[in-house]
C-alpha positions as CSV (number, residue, x, y, z in Angstrom):
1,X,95.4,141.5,42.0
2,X,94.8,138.9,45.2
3,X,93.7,141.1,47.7
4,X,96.5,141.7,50.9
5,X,95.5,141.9,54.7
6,X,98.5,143.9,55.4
7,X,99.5,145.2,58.8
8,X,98.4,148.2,58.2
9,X,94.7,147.5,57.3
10,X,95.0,144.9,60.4
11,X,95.8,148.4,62.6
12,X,93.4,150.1,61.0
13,X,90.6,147.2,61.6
14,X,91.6,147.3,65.0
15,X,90.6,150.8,65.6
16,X,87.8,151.1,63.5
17,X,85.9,148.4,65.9
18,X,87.0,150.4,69.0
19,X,85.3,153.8,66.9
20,X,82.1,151.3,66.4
21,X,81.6,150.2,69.6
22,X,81.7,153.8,71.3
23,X,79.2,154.7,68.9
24,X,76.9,152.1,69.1
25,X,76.9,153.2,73.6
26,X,76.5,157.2,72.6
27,X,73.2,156.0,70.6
28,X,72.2,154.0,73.3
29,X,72.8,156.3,76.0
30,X,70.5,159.0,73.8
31,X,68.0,156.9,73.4
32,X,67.5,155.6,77.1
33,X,67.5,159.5,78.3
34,X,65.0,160.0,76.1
35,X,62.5,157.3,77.2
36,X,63.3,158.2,80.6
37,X,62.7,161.9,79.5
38,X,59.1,160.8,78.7
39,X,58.4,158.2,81.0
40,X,59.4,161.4,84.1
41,X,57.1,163.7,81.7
42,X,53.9,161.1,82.1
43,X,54.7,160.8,85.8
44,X,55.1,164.5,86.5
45,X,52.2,165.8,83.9
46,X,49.2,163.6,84.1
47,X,49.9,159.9,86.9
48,X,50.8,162.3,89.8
49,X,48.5,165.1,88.9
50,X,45.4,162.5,88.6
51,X,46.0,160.8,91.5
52,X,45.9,164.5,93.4
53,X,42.6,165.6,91.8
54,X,40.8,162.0,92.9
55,X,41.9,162.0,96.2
56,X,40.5,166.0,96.1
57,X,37.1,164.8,94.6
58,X,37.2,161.7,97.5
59,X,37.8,164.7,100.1
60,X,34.6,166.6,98.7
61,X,32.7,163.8,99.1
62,X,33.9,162.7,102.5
63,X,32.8,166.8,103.5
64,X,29.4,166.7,101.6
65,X,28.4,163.6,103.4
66,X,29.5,165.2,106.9
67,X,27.7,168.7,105.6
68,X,24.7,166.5,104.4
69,X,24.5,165.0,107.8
70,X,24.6,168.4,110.1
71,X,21.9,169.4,107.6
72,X,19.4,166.6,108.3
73,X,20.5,166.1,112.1
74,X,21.3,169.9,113.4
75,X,17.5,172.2,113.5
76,X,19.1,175.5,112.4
77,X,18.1,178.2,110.4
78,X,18.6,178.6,106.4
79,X,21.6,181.1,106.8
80,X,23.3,178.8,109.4
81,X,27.4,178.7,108.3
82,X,27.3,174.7,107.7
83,X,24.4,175.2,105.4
84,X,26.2,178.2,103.3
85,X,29.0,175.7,102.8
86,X,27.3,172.7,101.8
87,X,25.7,175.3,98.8
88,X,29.1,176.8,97.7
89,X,30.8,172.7,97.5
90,X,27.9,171.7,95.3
91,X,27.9,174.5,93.5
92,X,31.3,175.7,93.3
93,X,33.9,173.1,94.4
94,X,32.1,170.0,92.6
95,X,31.9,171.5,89.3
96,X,35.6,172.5,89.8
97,X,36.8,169.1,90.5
98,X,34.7,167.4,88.1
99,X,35.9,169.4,85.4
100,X,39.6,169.4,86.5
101,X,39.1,165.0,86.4
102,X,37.3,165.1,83.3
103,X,40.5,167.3,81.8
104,X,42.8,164.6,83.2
105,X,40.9,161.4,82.1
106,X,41.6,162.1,78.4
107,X,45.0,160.2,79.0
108,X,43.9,157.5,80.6
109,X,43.1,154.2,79.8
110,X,39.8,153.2,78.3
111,X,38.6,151.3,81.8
112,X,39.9,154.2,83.8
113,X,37.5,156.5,81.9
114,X,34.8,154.4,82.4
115,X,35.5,154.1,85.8
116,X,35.6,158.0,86.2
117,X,32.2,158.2,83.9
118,X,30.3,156.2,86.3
119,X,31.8,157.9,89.8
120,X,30.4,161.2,88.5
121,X,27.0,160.1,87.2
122,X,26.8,158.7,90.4
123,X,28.2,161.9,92.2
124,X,25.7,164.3,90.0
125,X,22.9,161.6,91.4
126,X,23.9,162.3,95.3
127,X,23.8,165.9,95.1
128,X,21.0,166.7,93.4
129,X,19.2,164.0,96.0
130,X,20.5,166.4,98.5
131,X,19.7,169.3,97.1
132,X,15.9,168.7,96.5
133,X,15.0,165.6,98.6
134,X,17.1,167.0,102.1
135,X,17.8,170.6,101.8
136,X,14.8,172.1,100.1
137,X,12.2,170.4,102.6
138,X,14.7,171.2,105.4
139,X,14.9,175.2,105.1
140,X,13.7,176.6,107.8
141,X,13.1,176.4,111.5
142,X,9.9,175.5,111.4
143,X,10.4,172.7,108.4
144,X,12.1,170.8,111.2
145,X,8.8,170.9,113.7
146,X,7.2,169.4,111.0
147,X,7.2,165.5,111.2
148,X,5.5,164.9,107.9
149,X,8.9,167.0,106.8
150,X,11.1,165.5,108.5
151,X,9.9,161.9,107.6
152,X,10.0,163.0,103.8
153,X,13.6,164.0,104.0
154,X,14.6,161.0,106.0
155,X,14.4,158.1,103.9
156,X,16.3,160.4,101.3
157,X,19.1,160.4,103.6
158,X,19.5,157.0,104.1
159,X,19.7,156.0,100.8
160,X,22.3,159.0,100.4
161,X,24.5,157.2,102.6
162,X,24.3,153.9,100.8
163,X,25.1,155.8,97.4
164,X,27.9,157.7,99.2
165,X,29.6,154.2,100.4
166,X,29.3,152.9,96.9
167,X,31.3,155.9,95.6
168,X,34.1,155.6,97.9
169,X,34.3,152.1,96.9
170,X,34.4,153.0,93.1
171,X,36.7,155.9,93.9
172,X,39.0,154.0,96.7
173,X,39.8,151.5,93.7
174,X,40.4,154.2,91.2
175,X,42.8,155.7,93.1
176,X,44.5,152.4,93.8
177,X,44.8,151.9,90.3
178,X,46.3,155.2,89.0
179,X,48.8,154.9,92.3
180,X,49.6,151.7,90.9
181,X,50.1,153.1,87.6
182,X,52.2,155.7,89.3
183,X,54.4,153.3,90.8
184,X,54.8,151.1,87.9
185,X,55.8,154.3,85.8
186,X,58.1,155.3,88.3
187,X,59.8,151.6,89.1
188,X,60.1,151.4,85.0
189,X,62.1,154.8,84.6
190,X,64.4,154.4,87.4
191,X,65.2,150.9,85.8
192,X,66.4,152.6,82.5
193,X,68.4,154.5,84.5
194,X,69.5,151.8,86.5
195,X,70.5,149.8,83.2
196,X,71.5,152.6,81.4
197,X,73.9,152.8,84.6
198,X,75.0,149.6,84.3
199,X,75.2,149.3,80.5
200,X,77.4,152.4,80.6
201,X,79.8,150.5,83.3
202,X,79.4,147.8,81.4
203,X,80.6,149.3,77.5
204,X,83.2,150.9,79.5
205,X,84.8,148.3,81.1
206,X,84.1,146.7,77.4
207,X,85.9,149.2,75.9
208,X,88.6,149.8,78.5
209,X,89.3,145.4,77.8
210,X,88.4,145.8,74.2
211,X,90.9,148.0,73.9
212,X,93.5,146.5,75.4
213,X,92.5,143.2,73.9
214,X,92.3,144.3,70.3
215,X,96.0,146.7,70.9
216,X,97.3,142.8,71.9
217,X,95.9,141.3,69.3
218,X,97.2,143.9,66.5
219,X,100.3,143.5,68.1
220,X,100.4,140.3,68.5
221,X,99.9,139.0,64.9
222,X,102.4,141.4,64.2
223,X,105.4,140.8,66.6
224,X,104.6,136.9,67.6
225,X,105.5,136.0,63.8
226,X,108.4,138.1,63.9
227,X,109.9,136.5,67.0
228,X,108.8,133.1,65.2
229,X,110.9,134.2,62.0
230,X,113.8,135.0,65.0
231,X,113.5,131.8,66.8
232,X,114.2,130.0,63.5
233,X,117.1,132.0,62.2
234,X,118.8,131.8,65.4
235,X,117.8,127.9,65.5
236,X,119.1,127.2,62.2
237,X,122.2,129.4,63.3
238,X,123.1,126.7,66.0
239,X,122.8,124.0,63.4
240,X,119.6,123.4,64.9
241,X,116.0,122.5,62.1
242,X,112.7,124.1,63.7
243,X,109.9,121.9,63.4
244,X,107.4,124.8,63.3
245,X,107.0,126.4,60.6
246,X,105.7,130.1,59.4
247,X,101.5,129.9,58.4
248,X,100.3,131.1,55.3
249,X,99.9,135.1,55.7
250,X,98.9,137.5,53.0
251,X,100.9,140.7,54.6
252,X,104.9,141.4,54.1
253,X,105.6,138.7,56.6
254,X,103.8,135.9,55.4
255,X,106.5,136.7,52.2
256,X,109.1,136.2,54.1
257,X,107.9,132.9,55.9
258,X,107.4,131.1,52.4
259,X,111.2,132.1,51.8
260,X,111.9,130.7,55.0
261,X,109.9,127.3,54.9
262,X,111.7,126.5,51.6
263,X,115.5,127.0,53.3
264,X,114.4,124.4,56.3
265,X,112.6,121.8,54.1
266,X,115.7,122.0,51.4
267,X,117.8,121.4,54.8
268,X,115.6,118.4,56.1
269,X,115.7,116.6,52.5
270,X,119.8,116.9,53.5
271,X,119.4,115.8,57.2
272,X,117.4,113.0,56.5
273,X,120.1,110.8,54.0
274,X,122.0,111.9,56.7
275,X,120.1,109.9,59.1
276,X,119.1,107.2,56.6
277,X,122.7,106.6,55.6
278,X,123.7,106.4,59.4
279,X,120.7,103.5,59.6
280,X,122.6,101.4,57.1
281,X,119.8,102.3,54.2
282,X,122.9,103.2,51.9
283,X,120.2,103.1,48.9
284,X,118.8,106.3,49.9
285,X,118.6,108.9,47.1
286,X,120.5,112.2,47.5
287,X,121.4,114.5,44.8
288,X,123.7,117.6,46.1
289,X,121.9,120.9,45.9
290,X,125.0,121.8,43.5
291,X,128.2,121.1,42.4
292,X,129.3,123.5,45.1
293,X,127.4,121.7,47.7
294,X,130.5,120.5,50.1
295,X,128.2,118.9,52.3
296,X,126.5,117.0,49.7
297,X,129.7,115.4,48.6
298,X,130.7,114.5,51.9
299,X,127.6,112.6,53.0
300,X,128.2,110.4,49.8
301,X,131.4,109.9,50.4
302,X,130.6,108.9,53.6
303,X,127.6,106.3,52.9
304,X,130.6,104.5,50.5
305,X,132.7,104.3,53.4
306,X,130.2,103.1,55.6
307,X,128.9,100.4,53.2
308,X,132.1,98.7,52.9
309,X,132.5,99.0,56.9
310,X,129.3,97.2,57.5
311,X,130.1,94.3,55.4
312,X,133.6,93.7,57.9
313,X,131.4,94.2,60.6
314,X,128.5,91.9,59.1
315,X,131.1,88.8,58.4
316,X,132.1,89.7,62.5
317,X,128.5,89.3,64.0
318,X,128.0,85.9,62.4
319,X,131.6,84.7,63.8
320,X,130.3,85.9,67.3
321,X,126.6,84.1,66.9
322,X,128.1,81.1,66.2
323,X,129.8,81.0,69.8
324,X,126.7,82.7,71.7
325,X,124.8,79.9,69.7
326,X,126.9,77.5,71.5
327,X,126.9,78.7,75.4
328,X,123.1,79.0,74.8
329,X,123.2,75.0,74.5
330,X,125.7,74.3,77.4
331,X,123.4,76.5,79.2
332,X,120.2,74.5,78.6
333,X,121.9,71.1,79.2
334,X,122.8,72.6,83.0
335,X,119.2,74.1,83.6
336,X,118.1,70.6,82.5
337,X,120.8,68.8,85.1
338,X,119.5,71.6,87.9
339,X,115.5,70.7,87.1
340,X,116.3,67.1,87.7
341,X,118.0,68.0,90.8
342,X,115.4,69.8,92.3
343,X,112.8,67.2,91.2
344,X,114.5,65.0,93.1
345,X,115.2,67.2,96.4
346,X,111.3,68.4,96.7
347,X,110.4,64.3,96.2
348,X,112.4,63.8,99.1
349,X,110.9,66.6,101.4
350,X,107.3,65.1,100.2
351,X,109.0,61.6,101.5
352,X,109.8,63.6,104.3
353,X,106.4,65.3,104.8
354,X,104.5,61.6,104.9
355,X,106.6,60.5,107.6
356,X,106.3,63.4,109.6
357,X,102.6,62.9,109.2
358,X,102.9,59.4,109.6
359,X,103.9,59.8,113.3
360,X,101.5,63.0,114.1
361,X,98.5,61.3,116.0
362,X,95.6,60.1,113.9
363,X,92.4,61.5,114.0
364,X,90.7,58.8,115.4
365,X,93.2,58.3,118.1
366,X,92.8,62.1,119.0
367,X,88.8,61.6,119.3
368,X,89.5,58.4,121.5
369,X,91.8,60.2,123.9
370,X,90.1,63.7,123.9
371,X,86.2,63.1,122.7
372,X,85.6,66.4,122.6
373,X,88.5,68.4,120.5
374,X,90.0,69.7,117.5
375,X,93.4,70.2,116.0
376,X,94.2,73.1,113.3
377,X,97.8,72.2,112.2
378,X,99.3,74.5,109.3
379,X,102.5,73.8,108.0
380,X,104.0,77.2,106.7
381,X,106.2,75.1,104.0
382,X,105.7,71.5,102.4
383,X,107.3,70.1,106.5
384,X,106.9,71.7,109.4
385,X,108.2,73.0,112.2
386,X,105.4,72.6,114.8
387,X,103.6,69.4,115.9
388,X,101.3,68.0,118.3
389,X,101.4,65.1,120.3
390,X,98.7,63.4,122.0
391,X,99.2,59.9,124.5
392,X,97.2,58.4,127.3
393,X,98.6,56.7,130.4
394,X,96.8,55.5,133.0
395,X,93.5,58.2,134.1
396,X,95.6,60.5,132.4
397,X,95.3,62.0,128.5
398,X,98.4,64.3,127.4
399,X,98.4,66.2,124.7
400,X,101.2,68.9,123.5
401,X,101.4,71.7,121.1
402,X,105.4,72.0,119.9
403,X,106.8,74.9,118.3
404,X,110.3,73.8,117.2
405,X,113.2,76.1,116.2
406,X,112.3,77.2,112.7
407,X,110.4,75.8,109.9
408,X,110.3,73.6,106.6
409,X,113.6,71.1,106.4
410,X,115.0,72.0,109.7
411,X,112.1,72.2,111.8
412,X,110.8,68.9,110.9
413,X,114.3,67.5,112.2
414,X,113.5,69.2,115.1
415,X,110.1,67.9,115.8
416,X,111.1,64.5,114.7
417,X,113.6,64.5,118.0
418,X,111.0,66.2,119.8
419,X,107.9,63.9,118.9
420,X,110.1,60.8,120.0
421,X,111.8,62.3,123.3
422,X,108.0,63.0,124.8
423,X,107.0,59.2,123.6
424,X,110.0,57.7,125.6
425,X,109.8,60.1,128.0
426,X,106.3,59.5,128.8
427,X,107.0,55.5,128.5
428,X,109.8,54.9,130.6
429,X,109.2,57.6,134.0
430,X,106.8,57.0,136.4
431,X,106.3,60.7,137.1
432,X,102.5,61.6,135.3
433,X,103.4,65.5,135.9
434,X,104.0,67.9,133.1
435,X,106.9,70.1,134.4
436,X,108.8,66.6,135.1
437,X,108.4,65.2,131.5
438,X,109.1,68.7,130.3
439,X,112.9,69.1,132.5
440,X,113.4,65.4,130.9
441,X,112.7,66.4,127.5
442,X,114.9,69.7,128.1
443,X,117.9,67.1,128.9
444,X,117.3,64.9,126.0
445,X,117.2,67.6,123.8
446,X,120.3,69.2,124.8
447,X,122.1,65.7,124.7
448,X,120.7,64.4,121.2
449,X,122.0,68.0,119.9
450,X,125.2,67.6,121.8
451,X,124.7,70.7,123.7
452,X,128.4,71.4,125.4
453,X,127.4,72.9,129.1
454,X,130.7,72.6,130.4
455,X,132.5,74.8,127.8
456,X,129.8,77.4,128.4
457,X,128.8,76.9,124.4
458,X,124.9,77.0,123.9
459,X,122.8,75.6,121.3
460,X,120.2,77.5,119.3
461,X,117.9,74.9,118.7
462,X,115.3,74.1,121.2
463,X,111.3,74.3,121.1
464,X,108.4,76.2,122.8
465,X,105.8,74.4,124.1
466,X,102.4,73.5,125.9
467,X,102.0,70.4,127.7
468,X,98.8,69.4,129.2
469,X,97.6,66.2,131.4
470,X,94.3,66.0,131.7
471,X,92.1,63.4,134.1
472,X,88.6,62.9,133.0
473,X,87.6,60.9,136.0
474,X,88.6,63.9,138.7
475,X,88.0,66.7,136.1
476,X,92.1,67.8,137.3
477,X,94.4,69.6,134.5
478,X,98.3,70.2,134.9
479,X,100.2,72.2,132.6
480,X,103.6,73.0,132.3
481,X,105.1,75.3,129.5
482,X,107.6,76.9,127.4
483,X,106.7,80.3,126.0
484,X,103.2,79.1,125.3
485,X,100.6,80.0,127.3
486,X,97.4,78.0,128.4
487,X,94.4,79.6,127.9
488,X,90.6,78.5,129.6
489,X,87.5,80.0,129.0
490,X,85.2,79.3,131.9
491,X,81.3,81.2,131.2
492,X,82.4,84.8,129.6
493,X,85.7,84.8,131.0
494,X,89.2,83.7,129.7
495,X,91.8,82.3,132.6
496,X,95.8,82.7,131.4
497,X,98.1,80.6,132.6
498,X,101.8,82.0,131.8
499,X,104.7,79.5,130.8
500,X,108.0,79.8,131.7
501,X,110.0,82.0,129.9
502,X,113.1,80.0,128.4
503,X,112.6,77.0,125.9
504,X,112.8,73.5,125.9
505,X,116.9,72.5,124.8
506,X,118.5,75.6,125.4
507,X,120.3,76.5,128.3
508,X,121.2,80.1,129.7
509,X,123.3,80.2,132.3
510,X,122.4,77.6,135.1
511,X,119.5,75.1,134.6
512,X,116.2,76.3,135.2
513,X,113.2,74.0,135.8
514,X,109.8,74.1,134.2
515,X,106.7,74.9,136.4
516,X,103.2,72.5,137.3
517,X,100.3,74.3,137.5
518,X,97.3,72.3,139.0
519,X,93.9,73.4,137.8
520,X,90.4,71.9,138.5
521,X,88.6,72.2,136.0
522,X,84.6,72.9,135.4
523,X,82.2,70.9,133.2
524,X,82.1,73.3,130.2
525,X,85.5,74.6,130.5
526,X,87.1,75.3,127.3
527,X,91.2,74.7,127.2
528,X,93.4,76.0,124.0
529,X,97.0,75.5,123.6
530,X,98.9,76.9,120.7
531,X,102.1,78.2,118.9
532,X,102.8,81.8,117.6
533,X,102.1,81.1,114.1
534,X,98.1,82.0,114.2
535,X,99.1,85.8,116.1
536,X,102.5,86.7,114.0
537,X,100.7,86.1,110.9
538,X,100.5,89.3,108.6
539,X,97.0,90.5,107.0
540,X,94.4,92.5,107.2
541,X,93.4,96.3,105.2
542,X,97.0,96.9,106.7
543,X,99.1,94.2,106.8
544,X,99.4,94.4,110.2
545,X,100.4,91.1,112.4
546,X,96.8,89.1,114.2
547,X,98.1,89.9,117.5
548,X,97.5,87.8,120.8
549,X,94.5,90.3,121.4
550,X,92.6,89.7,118.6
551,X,93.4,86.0,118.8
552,X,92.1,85.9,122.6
553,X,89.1,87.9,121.6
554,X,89.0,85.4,118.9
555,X,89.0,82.2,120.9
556,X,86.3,83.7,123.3
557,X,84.2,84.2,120.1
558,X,84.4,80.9,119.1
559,X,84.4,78.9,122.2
560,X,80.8,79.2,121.9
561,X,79.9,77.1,118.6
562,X,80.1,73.6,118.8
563,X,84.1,71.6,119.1
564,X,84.5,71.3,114.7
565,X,82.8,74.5,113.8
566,X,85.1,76.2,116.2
567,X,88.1,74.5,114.1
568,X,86.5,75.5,110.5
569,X,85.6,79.2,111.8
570,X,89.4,79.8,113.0
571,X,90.7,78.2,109.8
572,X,88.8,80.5,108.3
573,X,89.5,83.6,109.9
574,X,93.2,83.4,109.3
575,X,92.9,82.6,105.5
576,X,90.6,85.9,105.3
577,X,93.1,87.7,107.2
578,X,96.1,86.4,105.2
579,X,94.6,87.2,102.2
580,X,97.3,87.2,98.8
581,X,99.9,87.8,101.6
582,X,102.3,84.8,102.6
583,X,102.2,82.5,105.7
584,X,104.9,83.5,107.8
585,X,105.2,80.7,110.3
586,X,103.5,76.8,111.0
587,X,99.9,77.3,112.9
588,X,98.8,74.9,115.3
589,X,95.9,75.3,118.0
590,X,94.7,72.4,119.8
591,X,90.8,73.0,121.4
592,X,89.3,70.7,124.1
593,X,85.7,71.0,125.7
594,X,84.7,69.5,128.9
């Protein structure tokens, strides 16, 4: 017979490792007392004791050597009290000591012994140097009025003293060693206690968690498959298959999860034609579990009826496909029409985009009227809403920077009007002055848009712009302006000349006229006229606009590099800054040097 883990050899288990485990710490705790017990015994009995009786024989030497010395030094008679206790140390206390160390030394250590051996052979050699070489000569009064005597006796004494420093060297080191020993004896049995202290803490808090954790764990393989086997039934009571299922157990419960696993599995063989049958596989294989099996029947039943349904529906789909099939292609002939279309409006705003820069001033003409300049012109879209002009009459070069109502298709309508108002303009008045050619231009505009002043109605189209003059010969600027500012950087510093604040071709209110600024210039002055595109774009770590700070900052930056790098490094700059994001507006800066 298969042996069984049953629950009640898993509770028994349990508890027969908690009995185990407070067994294997009352050993242990017997066992560490009892080293303890012998380690105190050795300190108490011989390491103490030892160290005692050599610091006694270190004191009887320290007294004979003081003794020895009154001896030799004081001139007293035989029976003098010093003398009598000199006698009763080397005869009485000496041999005491000596015999109490050499009763000791059996337990020590071979060295230690040695050590002893040597001390005393020493010690045996002092005193009986005193004894015959010192005291003997030296026993009377009169022994001391005798120089011969006394010069005998003396060289005796001196080489006592040298042998007497020896010994307290030898003994002085002895002792250190058997204190050490002490110490060490003493440091090791207070740490078994100390980890006989903490081992106990620690197998009780072992046991205390042990406990607990093995109770759990009895428990647990007992009640977590029972609430398994309760999950399922009440699962399977909702209509409801579990998808765990019951693991192989060799107690009473592992019985009942085989019985259990076979019920759901017969269950999922039914749920499955189920599902195959509703996925149109009406092959699938089913056989009812009986003849009594209701559901069974029913499920092949129903895969007949849904066969025959989904050859209706079948004959219905290709009756729809046929007309989807045919919108498809009415729908490809109009993308096709729209493509051409398209084709044919981008040509035209391409056709439109050469005239525009068909009429911008050449390069060449640019150099010829300002030698020393650049222009950075960026169309946001294919056309653009922002140009420059640049003329010459008389002493005088002119040059604009435009910034026309929008961008793309509409703008370039606008600077189309605007381009040829400031050529006529500029052709047919006598005035050379900026603001004058400015007011004009804000009258032609309104007219060639029909602005309607009288009826109060106002256009929204109109432009922002710089207009400079400049005369080489007298070094004398004008500017006059619509939203744009002039800027010039003279040495480190950058001079700002406002504009007004309404545009060219719009009117609020009552007519306002634009204002002349006259500026001498500097040889080295640096002059910069521009629209809002470079500022408003978006870029940067944050997406953030330029802004006119960092666009002044900018300009005083560059001024410094020669009149094309200037162009390249600012061209740069905002492409950098831009980054993956799109141009918002057009971009034009014209730069002139003096």
């Amino acid at each position: 017979m298969a042996f069984k883990f049953t629950i009640g050899r898993k509770i028994g288990t349990g508890f027969g490792i908690l009995l185990i485990l407070t067994l294997i710490a009352f050993i242990f705790t017997i066992v560490t007392i009892k080293k303890s017990k012998q380690q105190t015994d050795s300190v108490v009995g011989q390491v103490t004791p030892s160290v005692s009786a050599l610091k006694e024989y270190n004191f009887i030497l320290q007294k004979s050597q003081t003794l020895i010395s009154k001896w030799f030094f004081n001139q007293t008679s035989n029976d003098d009290a010093s003398k009598t206790e000199l006698r009763t140390l080397i005869s009485r206390d000496y041999p005491s000591i000596k015999s109490k160390i050499g009763e000791l030394s059996t337990d020590w250590t071979k060295d230690e012994r040695e050590k002893v051996k040597s001390i005393i052979f020493f010690s045996d050699g002092l005193f009986k140097l005193y004894q015959e070489e010192i005291m003997t000569p030296l026993n009377s009064w009169e022994s001391y009025q005798d120089p011969s005597i006394k010069l005998v006796a003396t060289i005796p004494f001196e080489d006592s003293q040298e042998k007497i420093r020896i010994l307290y060297t030898q003994l002085n080191e002895l002792i250190t060693q058997k204190e050490l020993n002490a110490e060490e004896t003493t440091d090791q049995m207070f740490q078994s206690f100390d980890f006989l202290d903490q081992f106990v803490k620690a197998l009780g808090i072992s046991l205390f968690f042990g406990g607990i954790l093995i109770a759990f764990l009895t428990t647990r393989s007992i009640t977590k498959p029972i609430q398994q086997l309760k999950k399922m039934l009440l699962s399977m009571g909702l209509g409801i298959l579990p998808k765990e299922r019951i693991n192989y157990r060799t107690d009473e419960i592992g019985e009942m999860g085989i019985a259990l696993n076979s019920l759901v599995e017969s269950m999922e063989s039914t749920t499955e034609f189920a599902k195959q049958t509703g996925k149109g596989n009406f092959d699938a294989y089913y056989k009812p579990l009986s003849k009594d099996d209701s559901l069974g029947h029913a499920l092949l039943k129903m895969r007949n009826d849904l066969s025959e349904n989904e050859r209706v529906l079948e004959q219905k789909v290709i009756e729809r496909t046929e007309q989807v099939v045919k919108q498809k292609e009415e729908i490809e002939v109009k993308t096709k029409e729209l493509e051409i279309l398209f084709k044919q409006v981008t040509d035209s705003i391409h056709y439109a985009k050469r005239i525009q820069e068909a009429i911008l001033p050449p390069n060449n003409l640019v150099k010829k009227f300002l030698p020393e300049s650049f222009v950075l012109y960026k169309p946001k879209d294919i056309v653009s809403g922002d140009f420059y002009w640049i003329d010459q009459k008389g002493d005088w070069s002119y040059f604009a920077a435009v910034d026309c109502t929008g961008h793309g298709v509409p703008g370039a309508f606008m600077s189309i009007v605007g381009y040829n108002l400031l050529k006529d303009i500029l052709k047919n008045t006598e005035s050379m002055e900026p603001s004058i050619i400015m007011d004009k231009m804000n009258d032609g505009v309104a007219h060639t848009l029909h602005t309607n002043t009288t009826s109060g109605k106002q256009t929204k189209d109109g432009m922002d712009m710089a207009l400079c003059a400049l005369n080489y010969q007298t070094l004398e600027l004008q500017y006059s302006g619509a939203f744009n500012p002039l800027y010039i950087i003279r040495g480190e510093e950058l001079i700002q000349y406002k504009a007004n604040k309404f545009p060219v071709g719009m009117f609020i209110g009552d007519k306002q006229n634009f204002t002349n600024h006259r500026i001498q210039l500097q040889k080295g002055d640096r002059i910069y006229i521009f629209s809002d595109g470079y500022a408003d774009q978006f870029g940067g770590p944050k997406g953030k606009k330029f802004m006119a700070g960092n666009f002044r900052q900018l300009l005083m930056d560059v001024s410094k590099l020669p009149i094309e790098k200037q162009k390249t490094t600012l061209n740069q700059t905002i492409e950098e800054w831009r980054g993956n994001l799109e141009q918002v507006d057009d971009i034009l800066i014209i730069g002139v040097t003096i």
